[in-house]
C-alpha positions as CSV (number, residue, x, y, z in Angstrom):
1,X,0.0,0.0,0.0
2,X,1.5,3.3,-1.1
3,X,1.5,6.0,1.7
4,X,0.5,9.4,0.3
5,X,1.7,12.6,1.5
6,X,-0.2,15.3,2.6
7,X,-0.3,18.7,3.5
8,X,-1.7,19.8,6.7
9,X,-2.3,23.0,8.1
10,X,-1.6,24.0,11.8
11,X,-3.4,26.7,12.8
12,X,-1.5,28.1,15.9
13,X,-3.9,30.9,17.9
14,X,-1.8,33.2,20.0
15,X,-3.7,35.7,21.9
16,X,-2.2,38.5,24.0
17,X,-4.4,40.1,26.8
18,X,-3.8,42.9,29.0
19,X,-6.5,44.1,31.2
20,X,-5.8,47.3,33.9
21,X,-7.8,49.2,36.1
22,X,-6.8,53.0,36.7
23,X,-8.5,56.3,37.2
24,X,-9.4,59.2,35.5
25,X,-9.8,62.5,36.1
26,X,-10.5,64.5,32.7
27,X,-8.7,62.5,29.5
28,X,-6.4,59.4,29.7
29,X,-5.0,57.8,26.5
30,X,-3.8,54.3,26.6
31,X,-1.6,52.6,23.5
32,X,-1.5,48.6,22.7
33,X,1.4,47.6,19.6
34,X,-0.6,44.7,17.2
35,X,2.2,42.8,15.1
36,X,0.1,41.6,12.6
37,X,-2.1,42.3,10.3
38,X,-5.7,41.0,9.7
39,X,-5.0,40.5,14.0
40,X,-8.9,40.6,15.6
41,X,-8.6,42.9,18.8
42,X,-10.8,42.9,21.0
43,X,-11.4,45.1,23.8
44,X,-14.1,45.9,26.6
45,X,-14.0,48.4,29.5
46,X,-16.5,49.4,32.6
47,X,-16.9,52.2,34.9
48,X,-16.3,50.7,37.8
49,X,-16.7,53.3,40.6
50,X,-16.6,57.3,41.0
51,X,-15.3,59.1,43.5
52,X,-19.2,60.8,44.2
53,X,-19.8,60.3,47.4
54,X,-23.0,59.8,47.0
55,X,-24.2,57.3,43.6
56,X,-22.5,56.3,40.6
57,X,-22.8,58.3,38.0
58,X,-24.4,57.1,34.4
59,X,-22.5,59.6,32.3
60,X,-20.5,57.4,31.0
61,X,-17.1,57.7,29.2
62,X,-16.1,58.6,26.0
63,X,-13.7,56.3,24.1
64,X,-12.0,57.3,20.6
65,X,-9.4,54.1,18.9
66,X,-7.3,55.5,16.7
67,X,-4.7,53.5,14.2
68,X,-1.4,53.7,13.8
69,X,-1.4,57.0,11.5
70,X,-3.5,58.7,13.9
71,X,-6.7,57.9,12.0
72,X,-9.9,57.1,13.5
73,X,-11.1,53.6,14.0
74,X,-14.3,53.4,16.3
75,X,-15.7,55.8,18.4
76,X,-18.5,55.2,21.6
77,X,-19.9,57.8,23.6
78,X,-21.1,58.3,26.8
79,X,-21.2,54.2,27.8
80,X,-20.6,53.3,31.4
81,X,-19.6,49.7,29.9
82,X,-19.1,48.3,26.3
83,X,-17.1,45.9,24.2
84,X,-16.2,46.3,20.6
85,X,-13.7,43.9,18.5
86,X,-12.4,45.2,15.3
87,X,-9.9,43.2,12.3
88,X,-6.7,45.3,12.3
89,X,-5.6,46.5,8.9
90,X,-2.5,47.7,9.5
91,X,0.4,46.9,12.3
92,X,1.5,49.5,14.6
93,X,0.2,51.0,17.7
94,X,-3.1,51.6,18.5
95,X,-4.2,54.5,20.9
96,X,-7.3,53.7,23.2
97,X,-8.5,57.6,24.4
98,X,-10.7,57.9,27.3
99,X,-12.7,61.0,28.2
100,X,-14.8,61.6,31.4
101,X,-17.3,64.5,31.2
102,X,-18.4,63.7,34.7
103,X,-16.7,66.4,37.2
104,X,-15.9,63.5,39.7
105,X,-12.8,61.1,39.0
106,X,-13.8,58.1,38.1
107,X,-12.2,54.4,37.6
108,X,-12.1,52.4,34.8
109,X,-11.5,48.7,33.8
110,X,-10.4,48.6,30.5
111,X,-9.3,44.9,28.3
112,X,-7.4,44.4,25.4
113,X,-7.1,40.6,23.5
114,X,-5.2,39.9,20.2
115,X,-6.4,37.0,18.4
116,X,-3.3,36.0,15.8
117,X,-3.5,33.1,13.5
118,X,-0.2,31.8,12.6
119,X,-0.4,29.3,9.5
120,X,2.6,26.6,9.3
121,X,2.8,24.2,6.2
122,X,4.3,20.7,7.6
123,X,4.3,17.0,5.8
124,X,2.3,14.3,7.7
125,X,1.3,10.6,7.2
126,X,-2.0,10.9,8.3
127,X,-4.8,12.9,7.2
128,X,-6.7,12.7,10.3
129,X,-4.0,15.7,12.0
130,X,-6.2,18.3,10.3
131,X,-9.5,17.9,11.8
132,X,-7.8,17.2,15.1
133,X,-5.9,20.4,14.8
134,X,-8.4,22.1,13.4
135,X,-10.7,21.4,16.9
136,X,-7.7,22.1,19.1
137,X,-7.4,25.8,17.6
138,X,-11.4,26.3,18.2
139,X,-11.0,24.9,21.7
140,X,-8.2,27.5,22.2
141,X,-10.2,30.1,20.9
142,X,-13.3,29.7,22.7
143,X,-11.1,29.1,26.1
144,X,-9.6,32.6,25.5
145,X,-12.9,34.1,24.7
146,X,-14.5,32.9,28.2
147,X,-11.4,34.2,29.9
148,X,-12.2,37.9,28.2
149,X,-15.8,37.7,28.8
150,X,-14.7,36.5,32.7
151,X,-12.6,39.7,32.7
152,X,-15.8,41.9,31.6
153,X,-18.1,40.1,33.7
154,X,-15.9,40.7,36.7
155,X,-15.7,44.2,36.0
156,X,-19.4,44.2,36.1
157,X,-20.3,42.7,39.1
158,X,-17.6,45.2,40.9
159,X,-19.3,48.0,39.6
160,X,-22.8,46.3,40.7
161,X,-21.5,45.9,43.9
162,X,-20.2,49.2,44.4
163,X,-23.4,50.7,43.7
164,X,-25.6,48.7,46.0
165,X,-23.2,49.3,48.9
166,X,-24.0,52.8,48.4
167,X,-27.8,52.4,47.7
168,X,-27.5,50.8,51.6
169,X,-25.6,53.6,53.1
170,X,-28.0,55.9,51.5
171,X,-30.9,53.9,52.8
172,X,-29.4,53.9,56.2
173,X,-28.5,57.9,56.3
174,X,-32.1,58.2,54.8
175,X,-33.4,56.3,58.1
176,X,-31.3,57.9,60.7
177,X,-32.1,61.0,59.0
178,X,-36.1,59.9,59.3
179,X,-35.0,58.8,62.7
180,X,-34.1,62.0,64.3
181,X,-36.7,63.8,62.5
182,X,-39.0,62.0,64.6
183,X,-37.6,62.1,67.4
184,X,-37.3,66.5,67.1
185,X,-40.8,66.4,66.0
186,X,-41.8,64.6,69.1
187,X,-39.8,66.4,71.5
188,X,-41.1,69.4,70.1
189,X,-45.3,67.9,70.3
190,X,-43.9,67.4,74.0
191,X,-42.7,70.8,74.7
192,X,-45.0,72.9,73.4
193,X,-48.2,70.7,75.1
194,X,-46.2,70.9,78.7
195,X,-46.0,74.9,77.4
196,X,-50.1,74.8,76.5
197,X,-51.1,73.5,79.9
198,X,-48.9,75.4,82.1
199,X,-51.1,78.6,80.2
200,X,-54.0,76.8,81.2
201,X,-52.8,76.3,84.5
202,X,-52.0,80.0,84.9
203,X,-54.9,81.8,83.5
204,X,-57.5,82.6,86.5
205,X,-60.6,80.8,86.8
206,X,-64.1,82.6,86.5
């Protein structure tokens, strides 16, 4: 039985991800260097918390990506979260520019995933390696995708729980304030009643 040579494909996925968290005051610009072309970046970022000491704000941010000549790839306004992926047309650095209209600093978790596909030619016996490899690259992929949805997810439920621990210190400063309201208004019924019968008490009797 002749063996027959084949050609199969290895597709090698090789994703870089950087995720920070920093804070804003007025503009912040933030640069990631793709090696590749036809490179899918992805990216995703939430408000996380303001320094408003009394809610979270729903301004939002503003968010312009430009290329690497300065030109203008995508631009979202006014989000307090949002995720955008885009296929990269040209290597270089890519600028990420956030702007905060809100007068209070605010704090921002911002992600950044390259997907690269590297294509390698190689001789094998056996032309079950492609469909093998084939899976093995989608299993990558689709690991790497959870672990940037995990990131955005995480950043979510910080934010969520930033705001309800402040929707409880509100409720509580809204019931102490209730609290000693009541307490003034009965102090004062008490006051001014002791005040109405010591008139009665003085007045002379007929």
């Amino acid at each position: 039985m002749e063996l027959k040579y084949v050609i199969v494909v290895i597709v090698m996925k090789v994703v870089i991800t950087q995720g920070i968290r920093f804070e804003i005051d007025r503009e912040e610009c933030l640069s990631h260097n793709v090696d590749y072309e036809g490179d899918t970046l992805h990216l995703s970022f939430v408000v996380v918390k303001s320094d408003t000491p009394w809610h979270l704000t729903d301004d939002g941010v503003h968010l312009l990506i430009k290329g690497p000549s300065g030109e203008k790839i995508h631009e979202i306004r006014d989000k307090i979260s949002e995720k955008y992926n885009f296929v990269v047309r040209k290597r270089g650095v890519y600028r990420f520019c956030f702007t905060n209209k809100s007068p209070y600093h605010e704090t921002i978790d911002f992600d950044v995933q390259v997907a690269h596909f590297a294509v390698h030619d190689q001789h094998a016996k056996d032309e079950h390696f492609s469909p093998l490899l084939e899976q093995i690259a989608q299993l990558e992929e689709a690991l790497y995708n959870i672990q940037f949805e995990q990131h955005w997810l995480d950043a979510q439920t910080d934010r969520q729980a930033l705001v309800n621990e402040n929707m409880s210190k509100r409720a509580l400063q809204k019931a102490m304030f209730e609290s000693a309201f009541l307490v003034g208004a009965s102090v004062l019924q008490v006051f001014l009643l002791k005040h109405l019968f010591d008139r009665k008490r003085g007045l002379p009797r007929v």
